[in-house]
C-alpha positions as CSV (number, residue, x, y, z in Angstrom):
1,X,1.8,6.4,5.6
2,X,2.2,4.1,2.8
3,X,-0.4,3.6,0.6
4,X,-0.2,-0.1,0.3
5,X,-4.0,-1.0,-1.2
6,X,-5.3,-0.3,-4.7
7,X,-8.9,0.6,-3.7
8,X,-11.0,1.6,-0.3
9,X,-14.2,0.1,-1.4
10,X,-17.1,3.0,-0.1
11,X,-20.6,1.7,-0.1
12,X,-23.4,0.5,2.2
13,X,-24.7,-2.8,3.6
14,X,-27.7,-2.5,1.5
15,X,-25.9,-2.9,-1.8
16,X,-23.4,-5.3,-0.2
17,X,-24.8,-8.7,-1.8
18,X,-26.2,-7.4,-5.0
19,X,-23.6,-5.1,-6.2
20,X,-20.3,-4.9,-3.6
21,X,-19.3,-8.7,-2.6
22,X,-19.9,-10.0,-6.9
23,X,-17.1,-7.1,-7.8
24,X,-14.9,-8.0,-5.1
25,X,-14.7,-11.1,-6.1
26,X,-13.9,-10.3,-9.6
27,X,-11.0,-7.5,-8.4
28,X,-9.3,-10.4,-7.0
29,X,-9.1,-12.6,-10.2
30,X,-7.4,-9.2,-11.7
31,X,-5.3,-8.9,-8.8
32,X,-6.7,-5.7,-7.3
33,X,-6.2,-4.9,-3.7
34,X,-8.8,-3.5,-1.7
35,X,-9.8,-2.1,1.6
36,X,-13.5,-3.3,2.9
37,X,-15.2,-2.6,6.0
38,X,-16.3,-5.9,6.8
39,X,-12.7,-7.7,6.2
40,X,-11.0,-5.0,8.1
41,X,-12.9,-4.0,11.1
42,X,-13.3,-6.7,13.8
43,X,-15.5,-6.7,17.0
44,X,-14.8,-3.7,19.2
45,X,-12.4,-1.6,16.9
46,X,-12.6,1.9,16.6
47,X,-14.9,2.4,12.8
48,X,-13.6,6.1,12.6
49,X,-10.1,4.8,13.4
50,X,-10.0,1.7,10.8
51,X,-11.6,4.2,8.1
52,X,-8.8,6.4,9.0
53,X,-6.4,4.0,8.5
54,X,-7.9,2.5,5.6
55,X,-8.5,6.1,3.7
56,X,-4.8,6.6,4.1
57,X,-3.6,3.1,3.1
58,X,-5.2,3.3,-0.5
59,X,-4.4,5.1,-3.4
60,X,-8.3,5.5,-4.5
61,X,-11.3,5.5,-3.1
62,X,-14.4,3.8,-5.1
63,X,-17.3,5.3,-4.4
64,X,-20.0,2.9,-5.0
65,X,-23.1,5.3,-5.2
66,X,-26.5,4.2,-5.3
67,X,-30.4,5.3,-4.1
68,X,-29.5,3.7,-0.3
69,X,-26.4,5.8,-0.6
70,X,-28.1,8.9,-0.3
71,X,-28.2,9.9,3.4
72,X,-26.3,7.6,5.0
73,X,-24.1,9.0,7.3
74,X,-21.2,6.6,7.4
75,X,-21.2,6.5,3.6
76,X,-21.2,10.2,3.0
77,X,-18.2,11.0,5.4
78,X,-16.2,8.9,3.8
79,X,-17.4,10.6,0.4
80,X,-16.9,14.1,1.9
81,X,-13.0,12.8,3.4
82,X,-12.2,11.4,0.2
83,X,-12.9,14.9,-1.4
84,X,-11.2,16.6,1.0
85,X,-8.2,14.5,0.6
86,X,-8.3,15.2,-3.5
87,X,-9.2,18.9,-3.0
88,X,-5.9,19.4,-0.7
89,X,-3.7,17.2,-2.8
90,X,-4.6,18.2,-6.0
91,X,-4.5,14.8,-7.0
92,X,-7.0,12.2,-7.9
93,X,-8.3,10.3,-5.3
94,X,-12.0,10.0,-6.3
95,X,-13.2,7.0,-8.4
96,X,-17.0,7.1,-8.5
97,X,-19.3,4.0,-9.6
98,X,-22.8,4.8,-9.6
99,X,-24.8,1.4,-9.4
100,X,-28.1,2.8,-9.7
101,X,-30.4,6.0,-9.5
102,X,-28.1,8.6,-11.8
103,X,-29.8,11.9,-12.1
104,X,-31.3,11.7,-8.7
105,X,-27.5,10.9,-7.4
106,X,-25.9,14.0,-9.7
107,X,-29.1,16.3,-8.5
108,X,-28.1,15.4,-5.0
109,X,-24.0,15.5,-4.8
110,X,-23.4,18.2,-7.4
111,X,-20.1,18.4,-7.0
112,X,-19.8,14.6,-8.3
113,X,-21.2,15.5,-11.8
114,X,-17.8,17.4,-12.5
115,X,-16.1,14.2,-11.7
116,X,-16.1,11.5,-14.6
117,X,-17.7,8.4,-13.6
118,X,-18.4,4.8,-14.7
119,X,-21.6,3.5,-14.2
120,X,-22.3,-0.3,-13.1
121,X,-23.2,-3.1,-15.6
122,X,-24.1,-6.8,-15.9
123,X,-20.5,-7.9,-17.5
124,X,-18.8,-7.4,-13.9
125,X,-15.3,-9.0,-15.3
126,X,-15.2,-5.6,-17.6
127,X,-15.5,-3.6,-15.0
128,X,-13.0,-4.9,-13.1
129,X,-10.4,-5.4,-15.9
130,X,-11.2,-1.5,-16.6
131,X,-10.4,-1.1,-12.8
132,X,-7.3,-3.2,-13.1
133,X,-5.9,-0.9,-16.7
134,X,-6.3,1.7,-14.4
135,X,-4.3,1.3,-12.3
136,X,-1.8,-0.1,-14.1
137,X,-1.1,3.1,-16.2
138,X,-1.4,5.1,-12.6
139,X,1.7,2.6,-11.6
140,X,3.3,3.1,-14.8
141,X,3.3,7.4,-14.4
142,X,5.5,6.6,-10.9
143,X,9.0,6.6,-10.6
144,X,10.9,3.7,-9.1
145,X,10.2,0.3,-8.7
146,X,6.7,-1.8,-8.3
147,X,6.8,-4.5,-5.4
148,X,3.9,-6.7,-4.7
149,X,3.5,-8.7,-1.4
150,X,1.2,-11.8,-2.3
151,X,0.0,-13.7,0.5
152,X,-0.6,-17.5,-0.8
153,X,-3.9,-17.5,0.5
154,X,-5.5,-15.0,-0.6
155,X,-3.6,-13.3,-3.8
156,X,-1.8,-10.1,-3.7
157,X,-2.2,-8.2,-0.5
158,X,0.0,-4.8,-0.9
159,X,1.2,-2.8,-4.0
160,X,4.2,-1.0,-3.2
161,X,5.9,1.8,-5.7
162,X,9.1,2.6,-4.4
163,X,12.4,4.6,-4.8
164,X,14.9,3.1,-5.6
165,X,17.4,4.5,-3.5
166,X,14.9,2.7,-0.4
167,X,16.8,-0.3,1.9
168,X,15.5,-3.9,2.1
169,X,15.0,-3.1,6.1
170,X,12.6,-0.1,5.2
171,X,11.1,-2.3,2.7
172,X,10.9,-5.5,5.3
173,X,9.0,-3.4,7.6
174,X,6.7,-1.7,5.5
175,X,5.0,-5.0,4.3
176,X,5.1,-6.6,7.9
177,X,3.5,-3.3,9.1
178,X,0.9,-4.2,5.9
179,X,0.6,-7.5,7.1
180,X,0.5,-7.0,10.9
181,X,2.8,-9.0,11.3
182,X,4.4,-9.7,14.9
183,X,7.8,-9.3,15.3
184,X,8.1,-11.7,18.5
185,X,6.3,-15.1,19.7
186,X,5.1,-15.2,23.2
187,X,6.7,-18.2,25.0
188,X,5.0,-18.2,28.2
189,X,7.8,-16.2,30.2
190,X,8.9,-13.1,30.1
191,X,11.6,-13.1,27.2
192,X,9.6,-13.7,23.8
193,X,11.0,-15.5,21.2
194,X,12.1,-12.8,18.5
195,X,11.6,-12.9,14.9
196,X,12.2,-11.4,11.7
197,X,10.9,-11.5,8.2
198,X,13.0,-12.0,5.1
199,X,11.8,-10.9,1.5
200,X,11.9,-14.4,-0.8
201,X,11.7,-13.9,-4.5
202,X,8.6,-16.3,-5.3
203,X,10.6,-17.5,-7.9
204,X,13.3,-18.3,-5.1
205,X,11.1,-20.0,-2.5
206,X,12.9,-23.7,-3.4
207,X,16.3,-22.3,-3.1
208,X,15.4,-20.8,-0.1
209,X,13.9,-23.8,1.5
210,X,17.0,-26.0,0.4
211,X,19.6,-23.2,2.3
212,X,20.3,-24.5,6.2
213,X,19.5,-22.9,9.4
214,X,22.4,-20.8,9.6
215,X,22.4,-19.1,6.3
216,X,18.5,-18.3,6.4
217,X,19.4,-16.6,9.3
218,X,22.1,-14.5,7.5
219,X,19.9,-13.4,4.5
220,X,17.8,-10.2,4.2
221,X,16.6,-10.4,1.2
222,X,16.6,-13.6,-1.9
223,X,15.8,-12.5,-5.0
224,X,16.6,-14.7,-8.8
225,X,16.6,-12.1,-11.8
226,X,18.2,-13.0,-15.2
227,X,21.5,-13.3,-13.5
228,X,20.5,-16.2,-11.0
229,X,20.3,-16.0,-7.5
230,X,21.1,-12.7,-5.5
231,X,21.7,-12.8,-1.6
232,X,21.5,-10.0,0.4
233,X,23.2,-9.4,3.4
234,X,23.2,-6.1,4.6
235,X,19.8,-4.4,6.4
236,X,21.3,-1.3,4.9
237,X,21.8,-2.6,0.8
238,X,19.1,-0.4,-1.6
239,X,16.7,-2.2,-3.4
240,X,19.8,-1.7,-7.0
241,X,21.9,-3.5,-4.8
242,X,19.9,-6.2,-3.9
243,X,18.8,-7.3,-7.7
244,X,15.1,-6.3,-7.0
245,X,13.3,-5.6,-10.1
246,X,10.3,-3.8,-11.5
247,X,6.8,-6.2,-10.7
248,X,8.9,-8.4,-8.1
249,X,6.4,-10.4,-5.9
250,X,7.8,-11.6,-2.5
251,X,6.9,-13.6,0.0
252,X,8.0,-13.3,3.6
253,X,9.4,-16.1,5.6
254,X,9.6,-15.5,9.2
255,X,12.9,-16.8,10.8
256,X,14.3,-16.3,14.6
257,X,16.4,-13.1,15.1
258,X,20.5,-13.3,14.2
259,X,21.0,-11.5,17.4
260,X,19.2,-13.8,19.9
261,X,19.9,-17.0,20.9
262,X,17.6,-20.2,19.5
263,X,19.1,-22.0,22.8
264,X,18.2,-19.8,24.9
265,X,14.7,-19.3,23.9
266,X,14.1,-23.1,23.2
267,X,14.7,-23.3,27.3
268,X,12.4,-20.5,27.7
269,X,9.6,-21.7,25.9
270,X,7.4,-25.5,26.4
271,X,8.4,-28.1,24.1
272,X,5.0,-27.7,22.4
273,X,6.2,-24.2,21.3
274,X,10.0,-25.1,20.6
275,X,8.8,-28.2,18.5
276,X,6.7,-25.4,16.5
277,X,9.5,-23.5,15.6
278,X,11.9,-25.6,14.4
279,X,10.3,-25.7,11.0
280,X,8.5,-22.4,10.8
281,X,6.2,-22.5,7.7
282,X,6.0,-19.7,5.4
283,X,3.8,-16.5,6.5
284,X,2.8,-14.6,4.0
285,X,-1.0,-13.1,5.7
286,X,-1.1,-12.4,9.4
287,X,-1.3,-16.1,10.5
288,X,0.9,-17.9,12.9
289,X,-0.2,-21.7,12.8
290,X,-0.2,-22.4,17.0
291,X,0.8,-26.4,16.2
292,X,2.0,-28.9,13.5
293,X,0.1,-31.7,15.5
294,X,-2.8,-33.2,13.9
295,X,-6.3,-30.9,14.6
296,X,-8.8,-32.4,16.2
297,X,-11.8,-33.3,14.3
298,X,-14.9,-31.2,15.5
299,X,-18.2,-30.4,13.3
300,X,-18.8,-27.6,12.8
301,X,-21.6,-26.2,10.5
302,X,-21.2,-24.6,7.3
303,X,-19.9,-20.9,7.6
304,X,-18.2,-21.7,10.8
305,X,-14.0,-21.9,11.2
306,X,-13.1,-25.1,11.7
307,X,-10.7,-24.4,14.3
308,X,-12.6,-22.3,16.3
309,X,-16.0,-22.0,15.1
310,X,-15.9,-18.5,14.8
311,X,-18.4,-17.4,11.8
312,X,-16.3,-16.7,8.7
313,X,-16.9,-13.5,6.7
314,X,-18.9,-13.3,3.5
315,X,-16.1,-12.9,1.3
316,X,-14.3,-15.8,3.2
317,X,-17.5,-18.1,2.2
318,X,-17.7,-17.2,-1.4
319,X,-13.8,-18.1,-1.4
320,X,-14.8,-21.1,0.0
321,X,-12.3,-20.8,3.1
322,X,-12.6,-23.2,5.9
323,X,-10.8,-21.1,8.4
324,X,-10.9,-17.6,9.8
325,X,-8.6,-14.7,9.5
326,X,-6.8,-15.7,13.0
327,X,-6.4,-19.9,11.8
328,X,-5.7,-19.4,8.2
């Protein structure tokens, strides 16, 4: 599985507010991706599952360790994985941050004192800008090429260090996988409306946008490096062959599938979903807008989506969003 997120953030609820949510916010000024229970697990997953998932996603885990740590048995599995995982590998995995409580932390988990640690401080911006130097030289050690997938939303969502040698289609799917991104719109019947997602440059998104129906169905891959604009073609052409360069950042643009017919599907689906499509808006988070009609204007209280009224997260109220995860 690619590992597609800087950090899996380990902690508990009790250090949430004080310690957790303040860092977070500062890892995404430097640009840091992260894994977090309470973005990434939704009513009625599977918590072992999304751990799982998220364990194997990122490249380290930070262990934010702290008195209410001790004990905990959510906490302390995902310790006791995350050892497991460097132990077998032989490579580091481990980043710990104790917030509090030191010697009666290194008493307890002895294992952790032959691990070198950082311990928490007021200046949280330092902390994070040692997080982000990290990192960077961890990139720098690997071979091939650094991609970043940045959602406009919400900053960079996936790191990816690949070969060179890799195709745009593996590429594609690896960050719509990342995304959860669909690769097909529901139109009611029972023929969906297929889709595909095509790597833009961020530096090519007005080039893109000015290119007609036709040719934005053509293209793979749009990417402007010091010799101008590079079109590729072919699901088969390697990342050398498609211009991409080291610390490229993408966007995806979804557009209807080559191989199916917009006809056909526009006389599948309601006019309400056909008139959606015709000017798909840029994706780059797993968000499908369901209308380009005006929304109607309903109060909702502070905290709530506007959409829906579903309650938004605590990161999505320090960022100030107005929308959930499923509207935004």
């Amino acid at each position: 599985m690619a590992q597609n997120q800087d950090l899996f953030i380990s902690h508990t609820d009790a250090d949430k507010e004080e310690y957790v949510l303040p860092l977070t916010i500062s890892l995404l000024r430097h640009g840091i991706t992260f894994w977090i229970d309470s973005e990434e697990i939704d009513w009625g997953d599977s918590i072992t599952k999304k751990v799982n998932e998220g364990l194997a996603k990122s490249q380290y885990v930070l262990l934010c360790l702290s008195r209410n740590f001790l004990g905990r048995p959510w906490p302390e599995a995902e310790m006791n994985a995350a050892l497991a995982i460097q132990n077998k590998t032989g490579e580091k995995k481990v980043l710990p941050l104790i917030l509090n409580s030191k010697d009666e932390l290194l008493e307890t988990y002895p294992l952790l004192a032959d691990l070198a640690y950082r311990e928490f401080h007021s200046n949280i911006d330092d902390l994070a800008l040692s997080l982000a130097n990290f990192l960077q030289k961890s990139t720098d050690r690997k071979e091939g090429v650094h991609v970043v997938i940045e959602s406009v939303e919400r900053g960079v969502l996936c790191n990816l260090n690949i070969e060179k040698s890799q195709t745009i289609q593996w590429l594609s799917e690896e960050a719509r996988k990342a995304l959860d991104l669909k690769t097909s719109l529901d139109t009611g019947t029972s023929q969906p409306f297929k889709i595909r997602w095509v790597l833009v440059d961020v530096n090519a998104v007005e080039e893109w946008k000015k290119l007609d129906r036709s040719e934005q169905q053509r293209v793979r891959a749009l990417v402007k490096g010091t010799e101008g604009l590079k079109y590729s073609y072919q699901r088969r052409d390697t990342l050398t062959e498609a211009g991409i360069y080291d610390g490229i950042i993408f966007n995806l643009f979804p557009i209807e599938d080559e191989h199916y017919s917009p006809g056909d599907a526009a006389m599948l689906a309601s006019p309400y979903q056909t008139r959606d499509f015709e000017h798909p808006p840029m994706i780059s988070i797993t968000t499908w807008p369901a209308t380009q009609e005006k929304i109607p204007e309903i109060k909702r209280k502070p905290g709530q989506c506007e959409l829906c009224g579903a309650k938004l997260g605590v990161l999505d109220r320090l960022r100030e969003e107005k929308r959930c995860k499923e509207h935004r």
